[in-house]
Structures are given as structure tokens and as C-alpha cells.
Residue, then its C-alpha position, 0 to 999 in steps of 0.5 A: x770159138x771162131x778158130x779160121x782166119x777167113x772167117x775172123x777176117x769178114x766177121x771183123x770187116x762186117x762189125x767194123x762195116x755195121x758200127x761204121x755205117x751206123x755211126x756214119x746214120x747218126x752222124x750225118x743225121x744229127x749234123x743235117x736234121x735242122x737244114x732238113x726240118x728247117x726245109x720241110x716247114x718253110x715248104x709247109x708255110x709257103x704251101x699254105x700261103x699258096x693255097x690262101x692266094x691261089x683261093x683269094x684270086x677266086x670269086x664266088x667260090x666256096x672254101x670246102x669245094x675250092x680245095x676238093x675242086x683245086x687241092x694242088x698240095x698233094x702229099x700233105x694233110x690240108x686242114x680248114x677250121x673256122x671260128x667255131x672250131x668246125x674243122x674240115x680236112x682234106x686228104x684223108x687218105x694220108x693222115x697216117x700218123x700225124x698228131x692233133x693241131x694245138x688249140x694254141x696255132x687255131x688260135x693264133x692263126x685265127x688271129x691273122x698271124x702264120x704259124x710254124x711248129x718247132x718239133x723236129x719230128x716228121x709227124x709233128x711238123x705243122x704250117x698255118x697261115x689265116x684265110x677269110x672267105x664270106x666274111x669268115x676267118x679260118x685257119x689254114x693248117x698243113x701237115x706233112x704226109x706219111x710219103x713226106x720228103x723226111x721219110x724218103x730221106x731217111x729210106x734212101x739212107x737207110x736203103x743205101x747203107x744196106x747196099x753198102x753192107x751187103x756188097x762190101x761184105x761180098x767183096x770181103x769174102x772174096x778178097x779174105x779168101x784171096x788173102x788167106x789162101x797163102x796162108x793155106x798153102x804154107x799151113x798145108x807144106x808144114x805139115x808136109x814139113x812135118x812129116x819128113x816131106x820136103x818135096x813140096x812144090x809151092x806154085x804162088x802167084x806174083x804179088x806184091x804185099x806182105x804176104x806176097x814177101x811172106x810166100x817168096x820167103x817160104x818158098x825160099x825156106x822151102x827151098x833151103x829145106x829141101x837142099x839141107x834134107x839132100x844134104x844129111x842124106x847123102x852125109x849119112x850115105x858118105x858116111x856110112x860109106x866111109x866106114x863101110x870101106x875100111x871095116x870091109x877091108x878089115x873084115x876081109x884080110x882077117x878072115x883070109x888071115x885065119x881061113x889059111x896059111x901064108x908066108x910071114x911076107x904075105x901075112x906082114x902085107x896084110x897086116x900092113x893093110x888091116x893097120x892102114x885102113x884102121x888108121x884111116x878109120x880113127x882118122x875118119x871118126x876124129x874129123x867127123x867128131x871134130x866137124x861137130x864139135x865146131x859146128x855146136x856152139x860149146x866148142x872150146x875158142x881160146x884167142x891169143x896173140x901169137x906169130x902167125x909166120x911162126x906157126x906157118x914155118x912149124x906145120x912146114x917142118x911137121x910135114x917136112x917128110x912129106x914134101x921132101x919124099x916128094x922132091x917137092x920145093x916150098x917158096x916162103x915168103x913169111x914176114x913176121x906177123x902177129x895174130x889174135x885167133x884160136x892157135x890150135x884150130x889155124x894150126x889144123x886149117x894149116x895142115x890140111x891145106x898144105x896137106x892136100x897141096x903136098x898130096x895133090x902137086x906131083x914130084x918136083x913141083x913147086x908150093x907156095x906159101x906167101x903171108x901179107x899184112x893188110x890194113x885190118x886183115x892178114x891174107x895167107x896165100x897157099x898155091x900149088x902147080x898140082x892137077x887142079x880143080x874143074x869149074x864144076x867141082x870149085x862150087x862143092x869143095x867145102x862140102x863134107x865128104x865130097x872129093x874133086x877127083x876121087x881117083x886121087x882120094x883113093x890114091x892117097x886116101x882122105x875122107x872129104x873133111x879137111x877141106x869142111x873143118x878149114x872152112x868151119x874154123x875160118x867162119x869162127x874167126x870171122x874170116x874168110x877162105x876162097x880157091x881158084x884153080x886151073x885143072x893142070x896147072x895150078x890151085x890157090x887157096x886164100x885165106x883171110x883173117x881179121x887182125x884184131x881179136x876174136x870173141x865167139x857171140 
């Protein structure tokens, strides 16, 4: 069994080629061999009329030795048969495979009428046109020879055919391997792929077809492989640092715990600490669970119509403790707005947006928090005066884990997947979510959802 592309390719062109060129053969044989045979046998006759009056212009000659003397009819068969049925031939040499002179054509030359056969084989083709000499009538009869133009023809064809086969399929070769080799290369990178591999350089040369369109998607493909490898490792690095921070810190102020004695006040503090970090381990461990619950396609989407200013107004009052210990200020502008969405899932892209705003705005800054009907959409606005976001780290804020300015995070705590799960809950909504910032002086996230109802696909 033929398994290689390269090779079914040329065996297909070389079947297709050796029908084509042998249909083309009996094709053009069939629409041309009457104007050939046609040809040959009225070039036959004219050849004999030629002999006959070429001899009649003669005088005292002999007819055997006017044509061994004269013979002009070179590459056919001259034939000379008398009354009596005497027959003298000339050209012996090609009388190759030429069939026997009907008695019915002796005749009827002899009886001064010229004379054409009507078979279409080369061999068979037959001219006769009468001749007197001394009194005598013969019949003058010319066959075609063995190098007859017939045969040349149908050598040229056939010879012109094989070329055509012969480099055509040579040209096949090479064009199939150009062709194929693409497809080589990608069969060689999936089974890098395969095998956990992605860092495969495909270098494809410039072309454009549709293996050409086929290679760039690849490479694409290739590409975006290679970044979402780079991804999980560093969300299992981020991961298992996560984790790794609070357990260490646990670990440690137990053992200190038991390894020696300490005041009520120094033991309160370190309990303090155990709480805090496994509270921020629990915390790290829903998000991480909840960020997965999203991303599957068996999270729990109920819409409803609901006041979208409402909602705002309660995440406000829930953090309430928050900004007010920071002597912080809210400007609301909240008119009353209906929404069809997930009520639970806004509420958490709510809480932590306005969480990081609180975290991030320093004490007696301002937050504000703007909600505007659009045609077919609902924008939220939340602007902080807060230490802002570099133009580096705006391209990475919705990434899992990563933090703008991990001084801060370790300051006021944090895993890096609030920012992910607002993003991941919006795209449920079909909406969108954009920031921009200044680094010390402002931050701003929108948020725009559609204003009709939403059904997950």
C-alpha cells in the first residue's frame, strides 16, 4: 500500500499524464486519418500519372529499363503488369509488408481506367493508372513504402508523446517534493508537539498558495502553542509559589510555637500571623477553583433582570470599612439602570475591582465610580487617583498571578487573580473590560456590557 503523499502525488499525475496522452493518440488519430489517407493515396496517383507521362515524353525506350534507368518515385513500391499478367517490380528493397495487387485493380487499369484503393491501412494503400508502350498495355500500380509519410507521422506522434511523459514526469518529481515538503515539516513539529516539545523553529519560505496559508497558520499555531506552554509553567510556578508562601510561614511560627516559651502577647502575634496566612491560603484556593469553574463550560450562568446601580451601591456599603479607614472619598454618579446578567458573577468583578481601587488609592484619595446607558450597552467606569499602572505592565494585568507592583501586593496581600476572574466573567457576558492608567496619578477601568440578555452558547 502507497502510504507517502509524494509518491501518490506523481503516480496520480503519471496515470492521469499516460490516459491523457493516450486518449489525446486516438483522438487525434481518428479526427485526422481520413485527411491523411486521403493524402497519401492522391499523392500515390499523381505519382504514377507522373511516371506514365514522364515515360510517354520518351521514345524508343524500353519500359523495364525507363524505370531502373529513370525510377524518380523513390520510397514506394513501383509495380509494372502486362496483359498476360507478367509483373515487374521495382524497388525490391522496400517491399517490407505490402499486401498482394487485386486482380479486380490489374483489371481495371488494363482497361485504361486509374485506380485508387479504399482501405486505410498504410500497407494496403494502392495507386494504378494505365500505360501503353510498343503497342502493349500495362498497369502501372504504386504502394507505399515501409519509411511511407503514414509511418513517420505516427513515429513523430508517438515519439513526441514519450517526451512529454518522460518530462512531465520529471517536472512532477520536483514540483511534488516542493509541494510536500511542507507538509513534512509540520508532520516533523507535531510529533515535537507530541512529546511536550514546542520550541520548534519553522523557518517556510514565502509563498503564496494554499499550503503556503496552510504553513503561516502553522507557525502561527506553533506559536501560540509555545506561549500557552510559557503560561501553564509559570501558572504552576505562581502557583506553587502561592502556596508555598503561606504554608512556609505557618510551618514556621508553629514550630517556633512549640520549640519555646513566650508571653501570651508574643504567642497572640504569632497566632495572629498563622490566622492571616491561612486565611489567605483559603483565599488563594477558591479564586484558583473558581477561575476553573469559569473557564469549563459547566459553570453555572443564571441571567436575570436586575438594578445594575443597586447592586453597585450594595458592593459599596459591603467595603464600606474598607475605604472609610482609609479616609478615602467615593463620587457616585449611579442613575437607575436595568441589566440582564449573571448577578453573582458582576457582583464578584464588582468587588474586586473596587477592592484593588481601595487597596491601591492612598489615604484621602478620591474613587470614582460613574454608570452610563448607552444605545445597547451599559458602560461602568471605576477611576482611582491611586499609584497607577507602567505602560509595560498594562499589556499583562489580566494574566493569572501576575501583579503590577509586587511591593504593593506583599503590602496589602493578594494573589494576582482577581483581576483574571473580572476579565473571565465579562467575556461570559459577552462584554468587554479595558484600563488605563498614569503610574501616580490615575488608574481607570471600564467595564462594558450588552443590555439585553445573555445566553452562554
Amino acid at each position: 500500500m502507497i502510504r507517502s503523499l509524494y509518491s501518490r502525488v506523481v503516480l496520480t499525475f503519471m496515470g492521469a499524464v499516460i490516459i491523457g496522452l493516450i486518449s489525446a493518440f486516438y483522438l487525434t488519430n481518428w479526427f485526422f486519418r481520413d485527411q491523411v489517407f486521403n493524402s497519401i493515396s492522391e499523392e500515390l496517383l499523381l505519382s504514377a500519372k507522373d511516371l506514365v507521362e514522364t515515360y510517354g515524353m520518351t521514345q524508343g525506350v524500353e519500359v523495364d529499363k525507363f524505370f531502373r534507368a529513370h525510377y524518380s518515385a523513390r520510397g514506394n513500391i513501383v509495380t509494372l503488369i502486362d496483359a498476360s499478367g507478367q509483373r515487374y517490380r521495382f524497388d525490391e528493397q522496400l517491399s517490407g509488408n505490402v499486401k498482394p495487387i487485386p486482380d479486380e485493380a490489374v483489371r481495371q487499369v488494363l482497361n485504361g481506367q486509374a485506380y485508387q484503393s479504399s482501405d486505410e491501412q498504410p500497407e494496403s494503400l494502392l495507386a494504378g493508372y494505365p500505360l501503353s508502350a510498343d503497342g502493349l498495355k500495362f498497369a502501372l500500380f504504386v504502394q507505399p513504402g515501409e519509411l511511407h509519410m503514414a509511418y513517420l507521422i505516427r513515429r513523430m506522434v508517438l515519439t513526441s508523446l514519450a517526451v512529454v511523459l518522460i518530462v512531465g514526469s520529471l517536472l512532477l518529481a520536483v514540483a511534488a517534493r516542493y509541494l510536500v515538503q511542507p507538509l513534512k515539516r509540520m508532520t516533523w513539529a507535531t510529533q515535537r508537539f507530541a512529546k511536550g516539545d514546542f520550541n520548534v523553529n519553522l523557518q517556510w519560505k514565502p509563498r503564496k498558495d494554499e499550503l503556503g496559508e496552510l504553513a503561516q497558520s502553522f507557525s502561527h499555531m506553533a506559536s501560540e502553542l509555545r506561549q500557552m506552554e510559557q503560561m501553564r509553567r509559570d501558572f504552576v510556578s505562581n502557583v506553587s509559589h502561592e502556596i508555598q508562601s503561606p504554608l512556609t510561614s505557618i510551618a514556621g511560627f508553629s514550630k517556633v510555637l512549640r520549640s519555646r516559651p513566650m508571653s501570651d502577647e508574643e504567642r497572640n502575634q504569632y497566632l495572629d500571623i498563622i490566622t492571616t496566612e491561612s486565611e489567605r491560603l483559603s483565599r488563594l484556593s477558591d479564586n484558583l477553583l473558581k477561575l476553573a469553574s469559569l473557564e469549563s463550560e459547566h459553570h453555572p450562568f443564571h441571567p436575570r433582570t436586575y438594578g445594575l446601580d443597586e447592586q453597585l451601591r450594595r458592593v459599596i456599603v459591603s467595603l464600606e470599612p474598607q475605604w472609610t479607614a482609609k479616609k478615602q472619598q467615593l463620587d457616585l454618579k449611579l442613575p437607575s439602570v436595568k441589566v440582564a446578567a449573571d448577578e453573582d458573577q458582576l457582583n464578584q468583578v464588582w468587588i474586586n475591582l473596587l477592592g484593588n481601587a481601595i487597596k491601591f488609592t492612598p489615604e484621602g484619595g478620591v474613587i470614582r465610580i460613574a454608570l452610563q446607558p448607552l444605545t445597547d450597552r451599559i458602560r461602568v467606569r471605576i477611576e482611582d487617583n491611586g499609584i497607577g499602572i507602567t505602560t509595560e505592565e498594562l499589556a499583562r494585568i489580566f494574566d493569572r498571578f501576575y501583579k503590577a507592583d509586587r511591593s504593593h501586593h506583599r503590602e496589602h496581600g493578594g494573589s494576582g487573580l482577581g483581576l483574571a476572574i473580572a476579565k473571565k466573567i465579562v467575556d461570559l457576558h459577552r462584554g468587554t473590560i479595558e484600563v488605563s492608567s498614569q503610574p501616580g496619578k490615575f488608574t481607570v477601568f471600564t467595564v462594558t456590557l450588552p443590555s439585553v440578555s445573555i445566553k452562554r452558547g
